[in-house]
mmJSON file of the N, C-alpha and C atoms, coordinates in Angstrom:
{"data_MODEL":{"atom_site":{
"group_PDB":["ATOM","ATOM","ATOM","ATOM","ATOM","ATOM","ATOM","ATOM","ATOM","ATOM","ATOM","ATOM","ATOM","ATOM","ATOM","ATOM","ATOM","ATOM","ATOM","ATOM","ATOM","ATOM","ATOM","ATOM","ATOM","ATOM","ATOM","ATOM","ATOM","ATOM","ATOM","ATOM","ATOM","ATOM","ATOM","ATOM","ATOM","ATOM","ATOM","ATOM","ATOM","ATOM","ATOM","ATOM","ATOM","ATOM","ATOM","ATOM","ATOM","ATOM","ATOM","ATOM","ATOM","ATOM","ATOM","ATOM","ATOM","ATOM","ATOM","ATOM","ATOM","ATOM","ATOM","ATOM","ATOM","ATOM","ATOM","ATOM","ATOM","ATOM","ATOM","ATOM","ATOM","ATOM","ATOM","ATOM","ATOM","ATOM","ATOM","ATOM","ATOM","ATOM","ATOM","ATOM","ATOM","ATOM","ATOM","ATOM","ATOM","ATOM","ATOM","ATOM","ATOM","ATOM","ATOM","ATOM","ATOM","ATOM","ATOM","ATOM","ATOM","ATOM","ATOM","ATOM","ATOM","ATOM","ATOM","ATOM","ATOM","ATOM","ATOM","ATOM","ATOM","ATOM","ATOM","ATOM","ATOM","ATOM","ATOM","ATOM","ATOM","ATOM","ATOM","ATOM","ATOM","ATOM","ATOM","ATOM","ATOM","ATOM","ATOM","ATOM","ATOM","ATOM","ATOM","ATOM","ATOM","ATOM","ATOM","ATOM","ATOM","ATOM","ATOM","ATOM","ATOM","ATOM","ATOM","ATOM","ATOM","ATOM","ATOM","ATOM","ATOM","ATOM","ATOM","ATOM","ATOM","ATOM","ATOM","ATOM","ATOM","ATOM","ATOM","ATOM","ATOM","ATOM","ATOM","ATOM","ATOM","ATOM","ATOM","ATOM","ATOM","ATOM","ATOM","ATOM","ATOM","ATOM","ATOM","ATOM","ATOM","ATOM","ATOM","ATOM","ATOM","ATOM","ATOM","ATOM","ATOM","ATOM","ATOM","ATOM","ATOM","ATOM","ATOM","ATOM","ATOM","ATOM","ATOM","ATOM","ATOM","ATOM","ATOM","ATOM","ATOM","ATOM","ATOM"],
"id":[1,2,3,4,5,6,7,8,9,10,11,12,13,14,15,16,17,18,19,20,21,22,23,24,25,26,27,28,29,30,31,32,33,34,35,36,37,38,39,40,41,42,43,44,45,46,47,48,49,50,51,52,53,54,55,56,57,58,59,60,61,62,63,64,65,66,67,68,69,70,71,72,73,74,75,76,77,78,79,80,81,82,83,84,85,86,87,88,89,90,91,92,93,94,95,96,97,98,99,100,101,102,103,104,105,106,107,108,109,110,111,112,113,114,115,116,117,118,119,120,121,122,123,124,125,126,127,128,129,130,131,132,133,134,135,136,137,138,139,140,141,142,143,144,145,146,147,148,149,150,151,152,153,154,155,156,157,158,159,160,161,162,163,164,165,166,167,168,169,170,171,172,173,174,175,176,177,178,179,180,181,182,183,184,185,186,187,188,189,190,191,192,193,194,195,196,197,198,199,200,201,202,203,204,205,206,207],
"type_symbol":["N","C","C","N","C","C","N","C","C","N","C","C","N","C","C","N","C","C","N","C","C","N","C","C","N","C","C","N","C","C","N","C","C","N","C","C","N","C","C","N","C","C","N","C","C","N","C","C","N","C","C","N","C","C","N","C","C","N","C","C","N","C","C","N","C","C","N","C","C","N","C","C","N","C","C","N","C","C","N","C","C","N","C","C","N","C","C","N","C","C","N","C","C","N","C","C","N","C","C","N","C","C","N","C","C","N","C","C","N","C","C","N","C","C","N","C","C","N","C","C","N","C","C","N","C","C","N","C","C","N","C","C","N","C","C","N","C","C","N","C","C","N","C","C","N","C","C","N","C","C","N","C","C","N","C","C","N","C","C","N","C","C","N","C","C","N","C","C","N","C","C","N","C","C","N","C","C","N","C","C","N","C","C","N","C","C","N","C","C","N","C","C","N","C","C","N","C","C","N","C","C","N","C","C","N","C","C"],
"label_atom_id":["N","CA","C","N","CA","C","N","CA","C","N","CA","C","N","CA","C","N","CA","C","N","CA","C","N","CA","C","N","CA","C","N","CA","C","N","CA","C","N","CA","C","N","CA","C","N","CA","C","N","CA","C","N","CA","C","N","CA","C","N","CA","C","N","CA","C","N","CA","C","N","CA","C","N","CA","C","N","CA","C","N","CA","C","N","CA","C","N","CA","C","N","CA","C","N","CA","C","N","CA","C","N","CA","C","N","CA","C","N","CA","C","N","CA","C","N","CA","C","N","CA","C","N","CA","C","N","CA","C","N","CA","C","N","CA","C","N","CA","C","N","CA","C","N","CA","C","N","CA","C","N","CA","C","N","CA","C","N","CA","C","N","CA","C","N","CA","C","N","CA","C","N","CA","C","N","CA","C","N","CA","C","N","CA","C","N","CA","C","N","CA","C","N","CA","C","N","CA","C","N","CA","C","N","CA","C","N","CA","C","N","CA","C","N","CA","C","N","CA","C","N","CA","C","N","CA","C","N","CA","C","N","CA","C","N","CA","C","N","CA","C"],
"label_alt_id":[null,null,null,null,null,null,null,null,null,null,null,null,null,null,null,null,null,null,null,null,null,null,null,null,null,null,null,null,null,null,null,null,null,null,null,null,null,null,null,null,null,null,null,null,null,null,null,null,null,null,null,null,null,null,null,null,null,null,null,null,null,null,null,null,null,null,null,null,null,null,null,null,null,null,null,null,null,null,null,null,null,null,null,null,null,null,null,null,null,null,null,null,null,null,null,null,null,null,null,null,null,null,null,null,null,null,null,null,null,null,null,null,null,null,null,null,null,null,null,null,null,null,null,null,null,null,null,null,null,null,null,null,null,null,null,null,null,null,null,null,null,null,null,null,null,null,null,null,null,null,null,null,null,null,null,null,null,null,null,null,null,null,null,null,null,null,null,null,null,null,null,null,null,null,null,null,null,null,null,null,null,null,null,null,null,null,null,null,null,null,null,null,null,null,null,null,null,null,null,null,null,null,null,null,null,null,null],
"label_comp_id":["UNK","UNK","UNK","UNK","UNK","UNK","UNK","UNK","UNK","UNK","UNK","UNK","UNK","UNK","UNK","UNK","UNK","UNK","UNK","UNK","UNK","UNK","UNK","UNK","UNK","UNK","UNK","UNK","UNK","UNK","UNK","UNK","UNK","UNK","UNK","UNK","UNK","UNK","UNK","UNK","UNK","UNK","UNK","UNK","UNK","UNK","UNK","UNK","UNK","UNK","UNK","UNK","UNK","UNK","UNK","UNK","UNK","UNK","UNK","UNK","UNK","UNK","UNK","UNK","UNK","UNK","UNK","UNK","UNK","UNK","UNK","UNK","UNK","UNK","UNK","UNK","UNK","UNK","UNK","UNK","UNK","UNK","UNK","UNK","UNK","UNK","UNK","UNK","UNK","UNK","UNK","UNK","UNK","UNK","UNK","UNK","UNK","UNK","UNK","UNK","UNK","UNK","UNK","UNK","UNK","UNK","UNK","UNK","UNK","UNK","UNK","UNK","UNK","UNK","UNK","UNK","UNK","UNK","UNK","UNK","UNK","UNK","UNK","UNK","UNK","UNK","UNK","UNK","UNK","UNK","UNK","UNK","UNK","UNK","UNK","UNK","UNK","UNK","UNK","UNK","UNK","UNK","UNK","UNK","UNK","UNK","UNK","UNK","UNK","UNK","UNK","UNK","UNK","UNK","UNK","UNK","UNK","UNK","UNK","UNK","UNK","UNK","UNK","UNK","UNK","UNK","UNK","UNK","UNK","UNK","UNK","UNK","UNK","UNK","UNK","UNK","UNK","UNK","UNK","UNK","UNK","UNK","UNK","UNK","UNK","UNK","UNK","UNK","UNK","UNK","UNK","UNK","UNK","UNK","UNK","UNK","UNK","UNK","UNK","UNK","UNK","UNK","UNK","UNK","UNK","UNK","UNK"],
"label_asym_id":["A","A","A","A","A","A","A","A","A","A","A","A","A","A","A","A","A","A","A","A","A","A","A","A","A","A","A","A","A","A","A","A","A","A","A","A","A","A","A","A","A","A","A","A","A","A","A","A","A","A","A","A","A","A","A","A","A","A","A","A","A","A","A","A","A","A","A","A","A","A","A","A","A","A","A","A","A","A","A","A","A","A","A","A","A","A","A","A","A","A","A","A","A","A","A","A","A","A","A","A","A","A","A","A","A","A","A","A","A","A","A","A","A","A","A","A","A","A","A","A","A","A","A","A","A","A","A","A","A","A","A","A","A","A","A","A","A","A","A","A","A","A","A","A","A","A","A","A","A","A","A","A","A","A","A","A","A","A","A","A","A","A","A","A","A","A","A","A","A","A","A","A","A","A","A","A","A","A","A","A","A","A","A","A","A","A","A","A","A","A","A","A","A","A","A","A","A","A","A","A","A","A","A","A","A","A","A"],
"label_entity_id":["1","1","1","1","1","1","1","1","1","1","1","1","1","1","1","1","1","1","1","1","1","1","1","1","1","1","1","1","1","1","1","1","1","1","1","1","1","1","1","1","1","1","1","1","1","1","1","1","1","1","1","1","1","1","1","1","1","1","1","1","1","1","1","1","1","1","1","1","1","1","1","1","1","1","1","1","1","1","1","1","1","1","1","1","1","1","1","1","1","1","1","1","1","1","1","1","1","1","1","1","1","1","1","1","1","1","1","1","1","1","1","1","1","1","1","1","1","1","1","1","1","1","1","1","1","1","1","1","1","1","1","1","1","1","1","1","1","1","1","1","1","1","1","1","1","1","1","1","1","1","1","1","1","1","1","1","1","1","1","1","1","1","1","1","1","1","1","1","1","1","1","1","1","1","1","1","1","1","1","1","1","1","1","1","1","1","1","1","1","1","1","1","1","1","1","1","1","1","1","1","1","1","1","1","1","1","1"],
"label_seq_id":[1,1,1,2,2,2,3,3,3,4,4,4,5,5,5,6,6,6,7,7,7,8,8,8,9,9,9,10,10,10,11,11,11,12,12,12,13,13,13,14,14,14,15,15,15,16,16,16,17,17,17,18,18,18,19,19,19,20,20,20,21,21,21,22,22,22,23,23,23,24,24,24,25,25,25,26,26,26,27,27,27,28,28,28,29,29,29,30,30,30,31,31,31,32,32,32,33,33,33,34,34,34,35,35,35,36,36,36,37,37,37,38,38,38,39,39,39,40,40,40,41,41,41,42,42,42,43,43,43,44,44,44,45,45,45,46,46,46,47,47,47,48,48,48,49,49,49,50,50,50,51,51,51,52,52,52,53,53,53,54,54,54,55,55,55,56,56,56,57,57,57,58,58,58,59,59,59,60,60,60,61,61,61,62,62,62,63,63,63,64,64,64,65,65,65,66,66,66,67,67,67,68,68,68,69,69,69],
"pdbx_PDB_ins_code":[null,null,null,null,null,null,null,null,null,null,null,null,null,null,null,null,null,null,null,null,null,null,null,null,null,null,null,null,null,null,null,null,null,null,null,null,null,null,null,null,null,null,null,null,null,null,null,null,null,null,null,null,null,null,null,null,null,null,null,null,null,null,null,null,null,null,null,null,null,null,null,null,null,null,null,null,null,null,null,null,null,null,null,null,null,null,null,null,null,null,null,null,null,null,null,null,null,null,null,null,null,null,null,null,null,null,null,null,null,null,null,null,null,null,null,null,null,null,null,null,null,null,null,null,null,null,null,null,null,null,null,null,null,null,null,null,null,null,null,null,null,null,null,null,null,null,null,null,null,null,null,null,null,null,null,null,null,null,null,null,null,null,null,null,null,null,null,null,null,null,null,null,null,null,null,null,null,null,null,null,null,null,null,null,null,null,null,null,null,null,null,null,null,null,null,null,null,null,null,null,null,null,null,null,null,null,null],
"Cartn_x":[13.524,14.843,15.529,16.931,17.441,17.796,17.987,17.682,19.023,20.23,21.884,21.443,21.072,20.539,19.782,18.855,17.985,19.092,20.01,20.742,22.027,22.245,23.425,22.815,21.596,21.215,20.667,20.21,19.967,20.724,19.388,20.233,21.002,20.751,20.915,20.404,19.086,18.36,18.159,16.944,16.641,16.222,16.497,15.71,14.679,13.429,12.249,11.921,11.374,10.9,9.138,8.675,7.166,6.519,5.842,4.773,3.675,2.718,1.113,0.619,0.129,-0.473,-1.813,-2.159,-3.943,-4.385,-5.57,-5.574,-7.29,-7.904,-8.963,-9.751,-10.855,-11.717,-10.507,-10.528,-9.855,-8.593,-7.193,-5.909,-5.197,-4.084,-3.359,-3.254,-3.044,-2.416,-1.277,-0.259,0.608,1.969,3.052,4.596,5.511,6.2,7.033,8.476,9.234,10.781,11.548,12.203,13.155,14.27,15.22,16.613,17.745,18.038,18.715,18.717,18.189,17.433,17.124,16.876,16.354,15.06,14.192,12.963,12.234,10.717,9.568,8.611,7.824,6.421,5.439,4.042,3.104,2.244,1.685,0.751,-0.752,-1.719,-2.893,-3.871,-2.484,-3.28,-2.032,-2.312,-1.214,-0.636,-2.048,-1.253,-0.871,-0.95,-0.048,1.23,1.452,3.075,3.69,3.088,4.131,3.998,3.057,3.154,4.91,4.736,6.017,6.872,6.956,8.269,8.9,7.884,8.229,8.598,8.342,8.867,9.958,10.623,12.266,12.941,12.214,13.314,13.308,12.656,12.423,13.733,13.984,15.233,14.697,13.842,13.183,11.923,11.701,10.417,9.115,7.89,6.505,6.45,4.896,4.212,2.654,3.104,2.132,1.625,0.722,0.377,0.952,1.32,2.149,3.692,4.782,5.929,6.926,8.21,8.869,8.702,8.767,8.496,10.231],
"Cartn_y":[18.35,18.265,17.033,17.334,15.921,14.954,13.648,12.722,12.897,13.256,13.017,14.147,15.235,16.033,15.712,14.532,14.138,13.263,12.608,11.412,11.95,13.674,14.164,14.689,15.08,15.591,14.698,13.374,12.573,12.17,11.955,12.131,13.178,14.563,15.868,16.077,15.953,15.874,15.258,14.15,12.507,11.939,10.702,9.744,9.107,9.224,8.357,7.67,6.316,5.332,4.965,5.794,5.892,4.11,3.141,2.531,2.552,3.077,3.348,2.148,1.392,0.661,0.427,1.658,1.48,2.713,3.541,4.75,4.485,4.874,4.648,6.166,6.334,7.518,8.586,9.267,10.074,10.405,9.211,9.256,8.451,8.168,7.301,6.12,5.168,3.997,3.487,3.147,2.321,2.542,2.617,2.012,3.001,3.419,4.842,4.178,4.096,3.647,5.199,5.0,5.901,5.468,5.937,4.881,5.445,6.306,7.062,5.87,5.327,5.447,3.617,3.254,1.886,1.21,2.492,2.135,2.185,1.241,1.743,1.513,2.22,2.441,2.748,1.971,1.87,3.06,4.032,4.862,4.833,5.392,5.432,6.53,7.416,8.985,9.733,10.137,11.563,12.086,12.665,13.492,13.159,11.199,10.584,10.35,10.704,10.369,11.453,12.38,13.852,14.004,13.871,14.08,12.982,12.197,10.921,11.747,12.217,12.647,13.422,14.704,15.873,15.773,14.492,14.014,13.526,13.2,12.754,13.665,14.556,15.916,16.98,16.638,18.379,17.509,18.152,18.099,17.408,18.006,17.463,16.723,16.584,15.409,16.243,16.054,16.753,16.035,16.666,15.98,15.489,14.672,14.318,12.985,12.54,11.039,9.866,10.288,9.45,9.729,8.469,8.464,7.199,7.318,5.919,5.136,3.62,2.841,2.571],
"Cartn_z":[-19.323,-18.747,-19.329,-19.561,-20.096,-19.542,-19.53,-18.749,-18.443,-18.945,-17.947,-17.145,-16.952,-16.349,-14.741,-15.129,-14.064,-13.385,-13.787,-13.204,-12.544,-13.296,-12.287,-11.186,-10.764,-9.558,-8.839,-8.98,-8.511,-7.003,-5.787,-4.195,-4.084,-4.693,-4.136,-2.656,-2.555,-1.706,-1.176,-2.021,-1.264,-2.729,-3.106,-3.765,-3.614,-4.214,-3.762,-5.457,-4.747,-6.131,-5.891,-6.517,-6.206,-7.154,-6.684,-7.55,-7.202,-8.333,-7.651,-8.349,-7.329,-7.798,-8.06,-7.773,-8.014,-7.772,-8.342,-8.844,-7.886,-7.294,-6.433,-6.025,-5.922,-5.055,-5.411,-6.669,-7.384,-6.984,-6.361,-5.601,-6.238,-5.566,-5.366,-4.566,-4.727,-3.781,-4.205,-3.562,-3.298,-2.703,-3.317,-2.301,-2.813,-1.797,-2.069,-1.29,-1.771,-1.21,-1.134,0.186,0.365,0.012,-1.236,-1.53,-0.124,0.139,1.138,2.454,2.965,4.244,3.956,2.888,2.153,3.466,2.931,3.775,2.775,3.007,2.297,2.982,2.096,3.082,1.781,2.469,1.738,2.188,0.88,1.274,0.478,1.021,0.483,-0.292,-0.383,-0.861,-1.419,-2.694,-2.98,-1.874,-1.493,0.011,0.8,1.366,2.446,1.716,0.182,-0.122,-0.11,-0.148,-0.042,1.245,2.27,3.944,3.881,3.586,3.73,2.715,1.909,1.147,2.24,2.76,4.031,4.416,5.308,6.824,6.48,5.819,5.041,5.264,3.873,4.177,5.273,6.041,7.338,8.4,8.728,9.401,10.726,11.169,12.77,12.702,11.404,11.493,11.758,10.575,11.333,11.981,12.754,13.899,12.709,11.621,11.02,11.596,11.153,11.422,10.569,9.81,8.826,8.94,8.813,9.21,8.881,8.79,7.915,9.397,8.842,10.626,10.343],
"occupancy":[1.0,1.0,1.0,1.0,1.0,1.0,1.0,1.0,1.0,1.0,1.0,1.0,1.0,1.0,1.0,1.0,1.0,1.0,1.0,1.0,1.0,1.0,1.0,1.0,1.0,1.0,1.0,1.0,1.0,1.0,1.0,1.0,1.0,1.0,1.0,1.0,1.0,1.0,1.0,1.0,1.0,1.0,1.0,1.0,1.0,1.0,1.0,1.0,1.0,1.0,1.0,1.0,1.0,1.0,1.0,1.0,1.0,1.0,1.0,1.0,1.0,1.0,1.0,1.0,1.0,1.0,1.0,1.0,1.0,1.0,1.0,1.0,1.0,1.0,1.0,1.0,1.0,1.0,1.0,1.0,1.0,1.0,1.0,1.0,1.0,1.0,1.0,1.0,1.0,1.0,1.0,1.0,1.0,1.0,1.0,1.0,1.0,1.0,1.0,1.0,1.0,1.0,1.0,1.0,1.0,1.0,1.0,1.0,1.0,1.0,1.0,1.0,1.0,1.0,1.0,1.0,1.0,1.0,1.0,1.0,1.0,1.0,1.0,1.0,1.0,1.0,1.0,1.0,1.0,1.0,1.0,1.0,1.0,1.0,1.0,1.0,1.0,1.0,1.0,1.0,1.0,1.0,1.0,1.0,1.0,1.0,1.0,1.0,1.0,1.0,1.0,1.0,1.0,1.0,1.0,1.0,1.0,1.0,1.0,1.0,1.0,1.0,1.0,1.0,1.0,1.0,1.0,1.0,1.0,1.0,1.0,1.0,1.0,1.0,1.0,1.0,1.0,1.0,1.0,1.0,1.0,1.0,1.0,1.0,1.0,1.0,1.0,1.0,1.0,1.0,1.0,1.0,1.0,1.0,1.0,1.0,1.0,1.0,1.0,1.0,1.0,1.0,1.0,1.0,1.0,1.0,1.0],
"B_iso_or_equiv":[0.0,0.0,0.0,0.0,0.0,0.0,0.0,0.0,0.0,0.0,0.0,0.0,0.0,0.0,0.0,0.0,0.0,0.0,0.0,0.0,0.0,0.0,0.0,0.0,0.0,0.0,0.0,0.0,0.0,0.0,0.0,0.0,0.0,0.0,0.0,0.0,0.0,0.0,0.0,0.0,0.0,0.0,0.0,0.0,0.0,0.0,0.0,0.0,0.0,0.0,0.0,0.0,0.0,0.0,0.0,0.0,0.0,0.0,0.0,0.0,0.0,0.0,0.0,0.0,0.0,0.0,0.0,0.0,0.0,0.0,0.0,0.0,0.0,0.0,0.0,0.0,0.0,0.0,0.0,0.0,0.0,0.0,0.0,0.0,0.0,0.0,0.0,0.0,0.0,0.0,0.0,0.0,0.0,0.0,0.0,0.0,0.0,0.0,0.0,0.0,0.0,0.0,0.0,0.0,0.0,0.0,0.0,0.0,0.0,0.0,0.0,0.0,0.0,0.0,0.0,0.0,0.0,0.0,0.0,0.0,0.0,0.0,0.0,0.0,0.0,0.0,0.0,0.0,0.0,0.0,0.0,0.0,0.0,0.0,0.0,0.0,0.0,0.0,0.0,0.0,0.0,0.0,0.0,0.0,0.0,0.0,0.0,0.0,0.0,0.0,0.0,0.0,0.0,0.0,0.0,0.0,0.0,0.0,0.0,0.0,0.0,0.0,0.0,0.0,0.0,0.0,0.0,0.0,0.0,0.0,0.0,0.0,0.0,0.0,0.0,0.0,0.0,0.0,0.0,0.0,0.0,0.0,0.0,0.0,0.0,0.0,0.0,0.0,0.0,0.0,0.0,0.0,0.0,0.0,0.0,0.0,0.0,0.0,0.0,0.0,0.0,0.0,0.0,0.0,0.0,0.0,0.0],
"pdbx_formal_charge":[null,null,null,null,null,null,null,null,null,null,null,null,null,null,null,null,null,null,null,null,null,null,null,null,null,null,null,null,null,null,null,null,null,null,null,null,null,null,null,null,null,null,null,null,null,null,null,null,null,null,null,null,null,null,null,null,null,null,null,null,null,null,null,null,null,null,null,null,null,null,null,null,null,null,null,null,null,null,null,null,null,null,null,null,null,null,null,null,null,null,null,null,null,null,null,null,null,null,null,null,null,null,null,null,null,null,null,null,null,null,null,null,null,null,null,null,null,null,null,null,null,null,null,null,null,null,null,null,null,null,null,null,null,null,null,null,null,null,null,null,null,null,null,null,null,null,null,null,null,null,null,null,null,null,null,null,null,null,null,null,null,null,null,null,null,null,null,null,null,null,null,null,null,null,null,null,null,null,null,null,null,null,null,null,null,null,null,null,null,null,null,null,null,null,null,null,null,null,null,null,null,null,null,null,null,null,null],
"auth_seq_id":[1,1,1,2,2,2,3,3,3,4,4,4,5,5,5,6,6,6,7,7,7,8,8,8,9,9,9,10,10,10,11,11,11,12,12,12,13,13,13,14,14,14,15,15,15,16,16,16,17,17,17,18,18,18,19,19,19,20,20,20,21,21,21,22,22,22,23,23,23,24,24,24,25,25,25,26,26,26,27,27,27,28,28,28,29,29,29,30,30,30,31,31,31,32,32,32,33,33,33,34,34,34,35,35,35,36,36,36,37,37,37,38,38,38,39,39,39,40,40,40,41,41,41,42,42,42,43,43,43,44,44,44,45,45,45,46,46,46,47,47,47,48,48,48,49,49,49,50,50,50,51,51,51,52,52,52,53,53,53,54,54,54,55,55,55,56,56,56,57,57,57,58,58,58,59,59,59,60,60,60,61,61,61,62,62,62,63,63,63,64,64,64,65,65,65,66,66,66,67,67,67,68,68,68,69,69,69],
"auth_comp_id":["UNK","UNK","UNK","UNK","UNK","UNK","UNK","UNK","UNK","UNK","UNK","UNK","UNK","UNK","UNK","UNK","UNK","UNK","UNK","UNK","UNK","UNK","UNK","UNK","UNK","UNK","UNK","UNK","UNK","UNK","UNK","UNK","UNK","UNK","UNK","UNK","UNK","UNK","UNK","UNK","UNK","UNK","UNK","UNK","UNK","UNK","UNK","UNK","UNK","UNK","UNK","UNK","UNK","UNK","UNK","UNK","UNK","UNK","UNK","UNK","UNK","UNK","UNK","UNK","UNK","UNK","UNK","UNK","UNK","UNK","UNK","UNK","UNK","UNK","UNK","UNK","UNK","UNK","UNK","UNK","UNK","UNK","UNK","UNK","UNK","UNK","UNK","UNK","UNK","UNK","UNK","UNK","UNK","UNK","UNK","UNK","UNK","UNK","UNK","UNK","UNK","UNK","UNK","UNK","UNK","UNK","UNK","UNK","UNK","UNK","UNK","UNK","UNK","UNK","UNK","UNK","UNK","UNK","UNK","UNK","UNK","UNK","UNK","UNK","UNK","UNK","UNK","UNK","UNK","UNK","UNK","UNK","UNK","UNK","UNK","UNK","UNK","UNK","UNK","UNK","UNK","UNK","UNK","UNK","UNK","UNK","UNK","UNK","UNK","UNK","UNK","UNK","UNK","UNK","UNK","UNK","UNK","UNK","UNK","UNK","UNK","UNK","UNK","UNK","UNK","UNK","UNK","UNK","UNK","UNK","UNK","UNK","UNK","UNK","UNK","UNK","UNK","UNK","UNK","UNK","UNK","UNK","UNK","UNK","UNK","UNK","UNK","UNK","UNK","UNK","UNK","UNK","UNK","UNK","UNK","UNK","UNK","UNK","UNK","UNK","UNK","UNK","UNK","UNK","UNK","UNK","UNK"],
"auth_asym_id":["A","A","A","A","A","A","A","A","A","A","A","A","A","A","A","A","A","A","A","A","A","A","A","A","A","A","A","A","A","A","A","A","A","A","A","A","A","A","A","A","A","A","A","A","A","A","A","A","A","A","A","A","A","A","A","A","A","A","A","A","A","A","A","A","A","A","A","A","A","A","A","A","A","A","A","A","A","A","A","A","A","A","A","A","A","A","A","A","A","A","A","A","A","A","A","A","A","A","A","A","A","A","A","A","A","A","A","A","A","A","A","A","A","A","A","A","A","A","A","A","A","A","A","A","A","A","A","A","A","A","A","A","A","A","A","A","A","A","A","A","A","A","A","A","A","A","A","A","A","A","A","A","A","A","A","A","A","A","A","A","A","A","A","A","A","A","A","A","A","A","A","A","A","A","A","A","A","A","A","A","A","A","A","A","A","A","A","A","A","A","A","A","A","A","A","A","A","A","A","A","A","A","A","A","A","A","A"],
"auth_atom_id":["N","CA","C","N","CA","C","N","CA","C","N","CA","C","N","CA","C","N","CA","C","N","CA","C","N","CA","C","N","CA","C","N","CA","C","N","CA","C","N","CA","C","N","CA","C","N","CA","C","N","CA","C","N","CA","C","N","CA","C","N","CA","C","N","CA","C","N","CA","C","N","CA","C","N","CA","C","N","CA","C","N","CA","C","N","CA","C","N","CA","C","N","CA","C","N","CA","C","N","CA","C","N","CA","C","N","CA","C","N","CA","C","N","CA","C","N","CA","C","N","CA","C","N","CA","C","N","CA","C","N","CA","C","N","CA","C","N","CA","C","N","CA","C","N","CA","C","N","CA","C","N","CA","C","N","CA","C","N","CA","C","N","CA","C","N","CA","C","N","CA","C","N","CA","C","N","CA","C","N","CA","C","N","CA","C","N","CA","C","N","CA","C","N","CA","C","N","CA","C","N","CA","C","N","CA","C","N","CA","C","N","CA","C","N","CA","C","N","CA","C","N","CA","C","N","CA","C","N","CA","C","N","CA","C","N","CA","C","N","CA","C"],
"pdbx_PDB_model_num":[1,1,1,1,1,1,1,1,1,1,1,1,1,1,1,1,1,1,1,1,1,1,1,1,1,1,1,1,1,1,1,1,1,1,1,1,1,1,1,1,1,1,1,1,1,1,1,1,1,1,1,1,1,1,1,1,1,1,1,1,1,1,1,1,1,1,1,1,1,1,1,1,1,1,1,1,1,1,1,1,1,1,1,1,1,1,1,1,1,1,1,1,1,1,1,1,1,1,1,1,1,1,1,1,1,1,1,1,1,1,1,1,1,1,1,1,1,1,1,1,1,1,1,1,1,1,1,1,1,1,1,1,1,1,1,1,1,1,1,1,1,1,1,1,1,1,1,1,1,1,1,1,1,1,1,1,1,1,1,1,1,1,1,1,1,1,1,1,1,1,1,1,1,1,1,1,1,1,1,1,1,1,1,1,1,1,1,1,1,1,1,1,1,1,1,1,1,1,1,1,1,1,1,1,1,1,1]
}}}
């Protein structure tokens, strides 16, 4: 995809600025910013940053254990 491409759809949805800072027990670790919202939150697993991407975009919030404070 071309990058003016990526920058016109950009906050269509939501913006997130992922840094992993450490790659551990075959995952992810580290800090996921919501630009929308100018929250961040530190996560400890692939799957705790997309549980946190979710809970952004679902309109009513899961009932996950993970959540923006």
């Amino acid at each position: 995809m071309a990058e003016d491409v990526i920058h016109s759809k950009n906050g269509e949805k939501a913006t997130f600025t992922i840094q992993v800072q450490f790659r551990q027990n075959a995952t992810w670790q580290g800090t996921i910013a919501w630009m929308e919202s100018k929250k961040i939150q530190q996560f400890r697993s692939a799957l705790e940053m997309i549980k946190l991407m979710d809970n952004a975009l679902s309109e009513s919030g899961s009932g996950d254990d993970v959540n923006w404070e």
